[in-house]
C-alpha positions in Angstrom: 0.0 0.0 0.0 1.2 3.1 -0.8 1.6 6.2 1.8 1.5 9.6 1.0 3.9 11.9 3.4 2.0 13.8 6.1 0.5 17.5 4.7 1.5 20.4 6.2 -1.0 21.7 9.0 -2.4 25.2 9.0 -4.1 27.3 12.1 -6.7 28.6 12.7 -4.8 32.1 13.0 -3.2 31.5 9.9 -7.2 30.6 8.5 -8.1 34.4 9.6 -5.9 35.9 8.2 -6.4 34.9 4.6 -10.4 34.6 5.2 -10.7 38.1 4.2 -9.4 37.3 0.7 -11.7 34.6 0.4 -14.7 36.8 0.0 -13.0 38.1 -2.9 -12.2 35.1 -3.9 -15.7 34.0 -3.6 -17.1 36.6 -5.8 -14.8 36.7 -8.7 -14.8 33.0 -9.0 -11.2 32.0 -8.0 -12.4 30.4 -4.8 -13.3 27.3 -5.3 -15.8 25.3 -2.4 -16.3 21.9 -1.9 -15.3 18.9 -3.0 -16.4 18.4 -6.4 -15.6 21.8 -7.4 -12.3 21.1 -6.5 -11.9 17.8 -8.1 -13.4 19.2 -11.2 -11.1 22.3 -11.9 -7.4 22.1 -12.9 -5.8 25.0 -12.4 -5.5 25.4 -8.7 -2.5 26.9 -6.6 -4.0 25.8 -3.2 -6.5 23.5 -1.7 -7.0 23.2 2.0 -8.8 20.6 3.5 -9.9 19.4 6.9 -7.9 16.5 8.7 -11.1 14.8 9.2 -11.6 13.9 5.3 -11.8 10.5 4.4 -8.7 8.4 3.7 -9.2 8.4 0.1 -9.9 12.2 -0.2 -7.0 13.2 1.5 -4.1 10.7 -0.9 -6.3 11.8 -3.5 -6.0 15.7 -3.5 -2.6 15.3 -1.8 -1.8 13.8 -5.7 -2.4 17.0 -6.9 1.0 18.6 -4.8 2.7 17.0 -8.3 1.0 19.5 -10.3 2.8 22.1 -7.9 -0.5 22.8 -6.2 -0.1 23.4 -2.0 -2.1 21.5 -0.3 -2.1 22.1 3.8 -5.0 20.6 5.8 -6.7 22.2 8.7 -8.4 20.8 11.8 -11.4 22.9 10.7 -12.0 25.2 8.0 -14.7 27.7 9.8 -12.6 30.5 10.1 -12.5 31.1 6.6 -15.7 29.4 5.1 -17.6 31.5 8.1 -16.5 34.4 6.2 -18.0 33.4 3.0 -21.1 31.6 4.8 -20.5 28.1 4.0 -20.3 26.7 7.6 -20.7 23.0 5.3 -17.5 22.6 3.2 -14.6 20.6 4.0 -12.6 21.1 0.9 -11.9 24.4 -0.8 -9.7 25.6 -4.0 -7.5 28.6 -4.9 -7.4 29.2 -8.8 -3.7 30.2 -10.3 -3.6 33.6 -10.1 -2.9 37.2 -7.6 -5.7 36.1 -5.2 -4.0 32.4 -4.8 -0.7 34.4 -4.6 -2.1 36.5 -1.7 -3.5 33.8 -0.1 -0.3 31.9 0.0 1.2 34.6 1.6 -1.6 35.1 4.5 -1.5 31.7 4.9 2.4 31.3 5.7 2.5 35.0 7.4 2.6 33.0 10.6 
């Protein structure tokens, strides 16, 4: 059976600091929510996803790290879904682009 190494954990600090961008993100398309949004669009720069996904999910978006996309997971993604008011996703998506760019950088600001 094949492992994948461990993803790289993000805070929630780290979540509030980039939820403001995801509003943005939100309304000009670039954030992607849920799961099958994500696994249907290609050109992503981030996913983040919670450490409660199944098995599967996670070794199955963690593929995508060959692509060059980051993928971190979270223990929960409210503080930055609350600011876009979908308390219900686990997954969400960052299209290539200056929004993922910012992102990335609120999201490692820590």
């Amino acid at each position: 059976m094949h492992t994948t190494e461990p993803l790289l954990e993000l805070d929630a600090p780290a979540l509030e600091r980039a939820a403001p961008l995801a509003g943005i993100g939100r309304k000009s398309g670039d954030l992607v929510v849920g799961l099958s949004a994500v696994r249907r669009t290609q050109d992503l720069a981030l996913i983040v996803l919670e450490s409660s996904i199944s098995h599967h999910t996670h070794t199955e978006l963690a593929r995508r790290r060959r692509a060059g996309v980051l993928v971190f997971q979270v223990d929960s993604l409210s503080p930055l879904t609350a600011a876009i008011g979908r308390q219900d996703a686990r997954v969400v998506g960052v299209k290539r682009g200056p929004l993922a760019e910012g992102m990335i950088a609120r999201l490692q600001d820590g």
